[in-house]
C-alpha positions in Angstrom: 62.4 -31.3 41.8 59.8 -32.0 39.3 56.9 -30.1 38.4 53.8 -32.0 38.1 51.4 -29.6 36.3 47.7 -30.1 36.3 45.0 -29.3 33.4 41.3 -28.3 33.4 39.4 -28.3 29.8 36.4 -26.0 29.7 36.0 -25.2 33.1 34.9 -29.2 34.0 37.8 -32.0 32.7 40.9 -32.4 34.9 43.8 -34.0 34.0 47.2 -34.3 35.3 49.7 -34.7 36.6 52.4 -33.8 34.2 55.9 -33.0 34.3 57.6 -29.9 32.4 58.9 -32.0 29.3 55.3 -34.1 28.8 53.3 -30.4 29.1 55.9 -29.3 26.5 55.4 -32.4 23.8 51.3 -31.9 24.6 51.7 -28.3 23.7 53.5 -29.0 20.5 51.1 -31.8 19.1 48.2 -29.4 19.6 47.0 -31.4 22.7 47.3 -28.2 24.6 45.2 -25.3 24.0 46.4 -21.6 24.7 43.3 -21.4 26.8 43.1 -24.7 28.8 44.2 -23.7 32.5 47.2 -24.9 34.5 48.6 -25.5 37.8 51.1 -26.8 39.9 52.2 -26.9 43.7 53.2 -23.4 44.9 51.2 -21.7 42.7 48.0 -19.9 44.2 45.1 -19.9 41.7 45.0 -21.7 37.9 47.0 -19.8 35.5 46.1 -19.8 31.1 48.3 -22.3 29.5 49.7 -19.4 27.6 50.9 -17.2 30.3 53.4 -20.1 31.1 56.9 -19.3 29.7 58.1 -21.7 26.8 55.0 -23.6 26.3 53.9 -22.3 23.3 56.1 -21.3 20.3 55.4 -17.5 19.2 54.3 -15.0 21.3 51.6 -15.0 24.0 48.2 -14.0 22.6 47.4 -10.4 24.2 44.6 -10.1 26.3 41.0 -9.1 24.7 40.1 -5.5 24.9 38.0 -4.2 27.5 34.4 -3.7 26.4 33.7 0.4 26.4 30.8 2.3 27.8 28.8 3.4 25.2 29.7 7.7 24.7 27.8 10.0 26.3 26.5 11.3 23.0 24.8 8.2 22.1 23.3 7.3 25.8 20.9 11.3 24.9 18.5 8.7 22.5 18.2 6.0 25.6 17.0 8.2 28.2 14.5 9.6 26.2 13.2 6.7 25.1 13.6 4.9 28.5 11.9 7.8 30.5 9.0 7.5 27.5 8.5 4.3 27.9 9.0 3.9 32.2 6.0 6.4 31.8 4.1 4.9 29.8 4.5 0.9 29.7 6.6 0.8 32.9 4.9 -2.1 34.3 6.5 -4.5 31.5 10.3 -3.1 32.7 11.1 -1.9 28.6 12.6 1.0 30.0 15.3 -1.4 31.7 15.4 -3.3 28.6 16.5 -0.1 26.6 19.2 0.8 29.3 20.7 -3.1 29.0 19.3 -3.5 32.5 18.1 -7.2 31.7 17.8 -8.6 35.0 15.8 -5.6 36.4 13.7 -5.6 33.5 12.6 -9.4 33.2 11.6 -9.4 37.0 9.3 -6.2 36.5 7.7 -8.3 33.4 7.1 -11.4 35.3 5.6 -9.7 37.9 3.4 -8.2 35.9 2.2 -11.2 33.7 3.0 -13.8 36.3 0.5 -11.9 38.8 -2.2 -11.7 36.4 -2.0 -8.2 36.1 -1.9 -7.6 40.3 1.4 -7.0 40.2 1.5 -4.6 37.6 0.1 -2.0 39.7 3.2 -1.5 41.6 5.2 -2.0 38.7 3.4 0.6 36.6 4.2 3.3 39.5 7.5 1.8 40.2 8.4 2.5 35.7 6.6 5.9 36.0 8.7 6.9 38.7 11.9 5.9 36.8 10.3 7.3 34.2 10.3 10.7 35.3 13.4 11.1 37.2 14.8 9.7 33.8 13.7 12.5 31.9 14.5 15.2 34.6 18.6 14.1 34.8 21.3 16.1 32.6 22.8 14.1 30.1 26.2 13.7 32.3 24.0 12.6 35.7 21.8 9.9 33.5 25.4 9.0 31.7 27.0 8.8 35.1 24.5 6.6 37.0 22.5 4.8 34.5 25.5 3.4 32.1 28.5 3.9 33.6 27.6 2.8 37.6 24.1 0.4 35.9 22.3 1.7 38.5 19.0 -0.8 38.0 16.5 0.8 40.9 15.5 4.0 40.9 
């Protein structure tokens, strides 16, 4: 039986079907990218054009390295500053900002501008809050919740 392989191209073109020897002739004149994704009957999900065996020539590219949590030595700076400024400017969400916490952080801004200013109230007590309990966590609990687990709310 013959395989009749299927391609998508950035997530949106799909093309197909090919058999083994077409996929192979594609992969050699480039057509092919390493990271265009394949499948045929049988298989349960789309697999990388690289994973398949005899595709490419050389070996498979390895897999990117997972991103690292910033150390808990450098996270001492950010909860100073983010307890600082939850105090202080808390309604505009910079403490969020300053833990990476982008989403929490632009929805406590828009509240406050978007409200003309009403909103700000609760956001002001909501950052001073944060602010404090911040400031009165260890290094390892702050490092723990707040960068490892991105714990957004209180």
């Amino acid at each position: 039986m013959v395989s009749k392989w299927y391609l998508i191209r950035d997530g949106t073109a799909k093309y197909g079907p090919y058999d083994d020897e077409q996929l192979k002739e594609f992969a050699a004149s480039g057509r092919i990218m390493p990271t265009d994704m394949l499948w045929k009957e049988g298989t349960d999900q789309w697999i990388s054009a690289a994973s398949v065996s005899g595709l490419f020539i050389g070996p498979p590219l390895p897999p990117p390295p997972p991103l690292a949590a910033p150390s808990r030595e450098s996270t001492e700076g950010n909860r100073i500053a983010a307890g600082i400024c939850g105090i202080l400017l808390g309604a505009l969400g910079i403490h969020k900002f300053i833990l990476g916490l982008t989403t929490p952080g632009l929805f406590m801004l828009l509240v406050s501008v978007l409200t003309c200013g009403f909103g700000a109230i609760p956001m002001g007590i909501i950052g001073l809050i944060e602010g404090i309990t911040y400031l009165s966590k260890t290094d390892e609990e702050f490092y723990r919740i707040h960068v490892v687990e991105k714990k957004g709310w209180f």
